[in-house]
N, C-alpha and C positions, 0 to 999 in steps of 0.2 A: 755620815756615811758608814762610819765604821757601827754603830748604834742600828743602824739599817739591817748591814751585814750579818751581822750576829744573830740578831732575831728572828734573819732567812733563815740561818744557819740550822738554829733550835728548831723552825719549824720545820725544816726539812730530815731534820735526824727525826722529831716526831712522828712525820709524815712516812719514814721509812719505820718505823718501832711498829706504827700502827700495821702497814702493809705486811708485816711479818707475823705481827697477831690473825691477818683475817684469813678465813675459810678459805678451802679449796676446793674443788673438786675437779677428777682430771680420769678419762676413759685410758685405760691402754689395751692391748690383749694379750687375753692371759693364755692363749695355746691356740689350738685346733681339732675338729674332733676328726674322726679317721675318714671322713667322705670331703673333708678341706675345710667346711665351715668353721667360723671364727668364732670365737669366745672371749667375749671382751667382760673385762673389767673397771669397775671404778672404785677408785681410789679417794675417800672422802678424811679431809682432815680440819681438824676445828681451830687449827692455830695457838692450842693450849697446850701442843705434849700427846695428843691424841688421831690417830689415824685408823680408817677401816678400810678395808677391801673386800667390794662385790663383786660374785661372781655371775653373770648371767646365767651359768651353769647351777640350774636349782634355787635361783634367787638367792645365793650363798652367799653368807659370812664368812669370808675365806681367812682375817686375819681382822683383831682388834688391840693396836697398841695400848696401853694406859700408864700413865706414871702411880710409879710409888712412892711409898712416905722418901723416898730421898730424891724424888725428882725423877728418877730415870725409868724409864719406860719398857715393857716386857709386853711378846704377845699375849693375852688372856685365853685364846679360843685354842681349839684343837684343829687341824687341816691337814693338808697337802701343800707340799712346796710347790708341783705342778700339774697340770691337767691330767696327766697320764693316771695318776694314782685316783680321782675321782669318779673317772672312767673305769679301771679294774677292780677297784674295792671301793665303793661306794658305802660309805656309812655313818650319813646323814649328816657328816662333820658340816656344822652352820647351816642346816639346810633348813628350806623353807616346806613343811610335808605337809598335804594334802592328797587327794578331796577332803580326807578324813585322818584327821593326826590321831596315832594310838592306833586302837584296835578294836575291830568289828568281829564280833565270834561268829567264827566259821562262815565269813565272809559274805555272810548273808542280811537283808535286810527289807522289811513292805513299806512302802510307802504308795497311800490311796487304794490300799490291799490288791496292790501288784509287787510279787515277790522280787526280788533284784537279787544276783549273784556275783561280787566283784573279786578279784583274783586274793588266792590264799596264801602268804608269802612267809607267813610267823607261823610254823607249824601248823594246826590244822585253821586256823587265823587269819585274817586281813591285816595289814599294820602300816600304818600313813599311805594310804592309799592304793596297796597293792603294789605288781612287781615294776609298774612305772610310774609312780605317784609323780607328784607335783617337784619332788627332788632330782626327778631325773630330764628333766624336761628343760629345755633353750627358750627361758625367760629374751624377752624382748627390752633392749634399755630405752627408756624416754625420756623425759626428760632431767637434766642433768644439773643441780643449778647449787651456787657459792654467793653468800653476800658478808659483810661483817660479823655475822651471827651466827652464821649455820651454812652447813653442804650438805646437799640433799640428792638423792638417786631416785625415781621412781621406776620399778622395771613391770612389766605386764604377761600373762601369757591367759590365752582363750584353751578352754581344755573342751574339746567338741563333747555336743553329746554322745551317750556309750560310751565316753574313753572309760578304760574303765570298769564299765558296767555300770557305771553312775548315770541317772537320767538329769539333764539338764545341758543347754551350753552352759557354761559358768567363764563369766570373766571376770580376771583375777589383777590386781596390783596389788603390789610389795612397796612400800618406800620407806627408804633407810633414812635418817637425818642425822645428826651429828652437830650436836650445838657447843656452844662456847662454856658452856655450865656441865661438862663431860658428860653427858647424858646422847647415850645411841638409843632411838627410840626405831622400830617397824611397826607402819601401820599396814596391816593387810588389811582389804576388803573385797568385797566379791556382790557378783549380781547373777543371776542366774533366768534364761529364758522360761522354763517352765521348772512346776517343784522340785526341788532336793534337796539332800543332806550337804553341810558344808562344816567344817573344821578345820581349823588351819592354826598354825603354830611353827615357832622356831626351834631347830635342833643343836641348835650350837654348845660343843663340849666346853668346857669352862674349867680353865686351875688358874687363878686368881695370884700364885705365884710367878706363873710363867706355862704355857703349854713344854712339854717334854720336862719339865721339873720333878716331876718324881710327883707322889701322892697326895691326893689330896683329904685324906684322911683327920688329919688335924684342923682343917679350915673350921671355920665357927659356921652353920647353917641356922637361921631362924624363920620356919614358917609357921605366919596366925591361925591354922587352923587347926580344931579340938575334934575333928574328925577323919578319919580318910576312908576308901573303899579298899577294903580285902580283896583276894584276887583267886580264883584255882591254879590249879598245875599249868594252865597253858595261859597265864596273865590274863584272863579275862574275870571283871568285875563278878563277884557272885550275888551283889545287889543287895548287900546289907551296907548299911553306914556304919562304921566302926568308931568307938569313942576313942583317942590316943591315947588316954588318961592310963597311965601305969605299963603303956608298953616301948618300943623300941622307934614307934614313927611319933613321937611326942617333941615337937621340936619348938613348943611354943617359947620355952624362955631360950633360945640357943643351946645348943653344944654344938660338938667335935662331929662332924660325920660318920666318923668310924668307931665313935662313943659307944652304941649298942650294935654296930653293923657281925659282930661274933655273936650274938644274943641266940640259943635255940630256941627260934621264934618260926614256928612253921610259915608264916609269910614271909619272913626274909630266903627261908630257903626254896619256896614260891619262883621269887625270883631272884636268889643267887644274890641276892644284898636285897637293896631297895630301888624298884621297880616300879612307884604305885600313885594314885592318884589321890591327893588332900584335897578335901572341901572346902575351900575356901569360903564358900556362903552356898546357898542353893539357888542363886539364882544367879544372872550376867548384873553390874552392878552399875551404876549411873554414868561413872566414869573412871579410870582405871586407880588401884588403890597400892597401897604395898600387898605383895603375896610371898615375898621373900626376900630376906637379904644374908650375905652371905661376909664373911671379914676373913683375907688372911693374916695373924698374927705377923708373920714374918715380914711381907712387903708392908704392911698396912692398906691393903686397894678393900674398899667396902665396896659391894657390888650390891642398892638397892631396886630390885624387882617390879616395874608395877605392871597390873592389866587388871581390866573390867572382868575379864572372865572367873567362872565360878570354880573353876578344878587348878590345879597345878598339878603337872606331873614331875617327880621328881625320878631321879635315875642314878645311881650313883658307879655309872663305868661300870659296871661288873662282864660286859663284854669284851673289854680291850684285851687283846690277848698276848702281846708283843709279838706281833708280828705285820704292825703297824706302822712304816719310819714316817712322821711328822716334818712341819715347816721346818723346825729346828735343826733338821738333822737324827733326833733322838727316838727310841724306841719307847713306844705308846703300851703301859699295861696294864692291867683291871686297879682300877681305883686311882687313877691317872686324872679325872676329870669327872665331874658331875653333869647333868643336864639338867635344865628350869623349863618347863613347856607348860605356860599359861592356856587353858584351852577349855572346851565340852568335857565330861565325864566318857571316859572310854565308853564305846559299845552302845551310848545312848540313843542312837535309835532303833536298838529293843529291849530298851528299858525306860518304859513310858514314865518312871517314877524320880526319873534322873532328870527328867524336862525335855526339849525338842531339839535337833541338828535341823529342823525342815529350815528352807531358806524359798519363800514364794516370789513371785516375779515383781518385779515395782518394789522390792523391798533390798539392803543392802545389809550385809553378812560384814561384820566388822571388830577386828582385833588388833588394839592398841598395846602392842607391848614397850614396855621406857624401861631401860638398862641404865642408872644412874650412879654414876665412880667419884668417889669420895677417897679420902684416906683416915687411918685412926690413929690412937695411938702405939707408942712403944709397947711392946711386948713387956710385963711389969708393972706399965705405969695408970695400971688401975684395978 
């Protein structure tokens, strides 16, 4: 009996070890908007040390824990501690932007040589979708779901035709997952009733140290590509492919982000740092590959990148201005956090040579980004 006992014993402390390993996922809300409707959140955690929070508000990434080389855990993302702040300053923190992530020059664009005119919000500009893009919109939750492996969110929202100015209805899903292997992956896709343009991508600020930590200027940045596109005075692509080879956007073998960000480099002062689109390949790719990864020295969290898409936009905060207070408590200020947005080539549909945004009906519009947390070594010890 005592032999019996024991064995229960073991497999019930097992049985408890395991249940504290597996996934979660759990809705709460996360405010109100000023007419009473509710904004829910879910709270997705992998049982490894790792936790997210969605926001229905813009299909937002409102917070992503991850552990570091010593085990303890820091938010990564940049946000707001509550709704009121994403409602008065809105600025893209974890958002989901669409129709068209980036920027359309001078908010115009033909498709089936009928002109379209969508709102100009980035000086004379369009940028992720106008002054109510896909970031500003009450995403819909569905389904919600936890098993041993993974917690998952799917959330939806229908953008009518016209919204916008954009032609099409387009319906949209978002789904966050969060697996046991620390990898947060979003798969966007989209369907659209009749032709249009679609682009979609994640805006989540990123310091790999902790959000409100200070700079992220020292972090290691490495993206594979040996070309980017140049920009004019108002970030719009000028349609040349530029080679990186000998200037300040060459980040094939890694460095420091802020390695050449002083460089008098008329693109950096373009845009005020680095603002600009890498080539990743010229065309969407079979299935999603690395386009960047990113190491902080001090915690050790390696933050590896993947998606199918052909562009990466890289951003490195040069808008934070302190006058931002974050989840933390802390004040938000240029060079506080970078941005990664896997995606189309800015402006590509009117730039036939960049490839196509059209998205026709019976066909699905689809962007697999995986965020994958690792750690490395000591600082030194290589």
């Amino acid at each position: 009996m005592r032999r019996a006992a024991l064995i229960g014993s073991i497999l019930g402390l097992a049985a408890l070890a395991s249940a504290a390993q597996a996934a979660d996922a759990r809705r709460e809300t996360f405010g109100r908007l000023p007419d009473g409707t509710r904004v829910e959140a879910v709270v997705l955690d992998n049982g490894h040390g790792m936790t997210a929070r969605v926001l229905a508000l813009g299909a937002s990434l409102q917070s992503l824990s991850v552990p570091g080389r010593d085990g303890k855990a820091a938010n990564v993302v940049l946000g707001y501690a509550t709704l009121d702040g994403y409602l008065k300053k809105p600025q893209y923190f974890g958002a989901t932007v669409g129709r068209y992530a980036n920027r359309i020059a001078g908010g115009r664009f033909t498709l089936d040589g009928k002109a379209y005119q969508v709102p100009v919000n980035d000086g004379p500009n369009s940028l992720h979708g106008g002054t109510r893009g896909f970031d500003k919109a009450l995403w819909t939750i569905g389904e919600v779901r936890h098993d041993a492996g993974k917690a998952s969110v799917t959330l939806s929202y229908a953008s009518p035709d016209g919204e916008m100015g954009y032609p099409g209805r387009l319906a949209v899903t978002a789904t966050y997952t969060l697996d046991d292997a620390n990898r947060l992956s979003i798969d966007y896709r989209a369907t659209t009733d009749k032709p249009t343009i679609v682009n979609l991508s994640n805006h989540a600020y990123w310091n790999l140290a902790g959000e409100g930590s200070g700079s992220v200027m020292g972090q290691r940045l490495t993206i594979p590509a040996d070309a980017y596109l140049p920009v004019d005075a108002t970030a719009i692509p000028t349609g040349e492919i530029r080679k990186v080879d000998g200037t300040p956007f060459d980040f094939r073998r890694g460095k420091p982000i802020g390695r050449d960000i002083r460089v008098a480099d008329q693109q950096l002062l373009n845009g005020r740092g680095y603002d600009h689109n890498w080539v990743i390949s010229r065309a969407e790719a079979a299935a999603p590959r690395v386009v960047a990864r990113v190491e902080d020295p001090a915690s050790g969290r390696v933050l590896t990148l993947k998606s199918a898409q052909p562009g990466l936009q890289f951003y490195s905060g040069n808008f934070l201005d302190g006058t931002t207070v974050g989840t933390g408590g802390h004040v938000y200020r240029q060079g506080d956090a970078f941005v990664l947005e896997p995606q189309l080539y800015p402006d590509t549909p009117n730039r036939p040579a960049f490839g196509s945004a059209r998205l026709e009906p019976g066909h699905v519009y689809r962007n697999l980004i995986v965020y994958e947390f690792t750690t490395g070594p000591a600082r030194g010890a290589r």
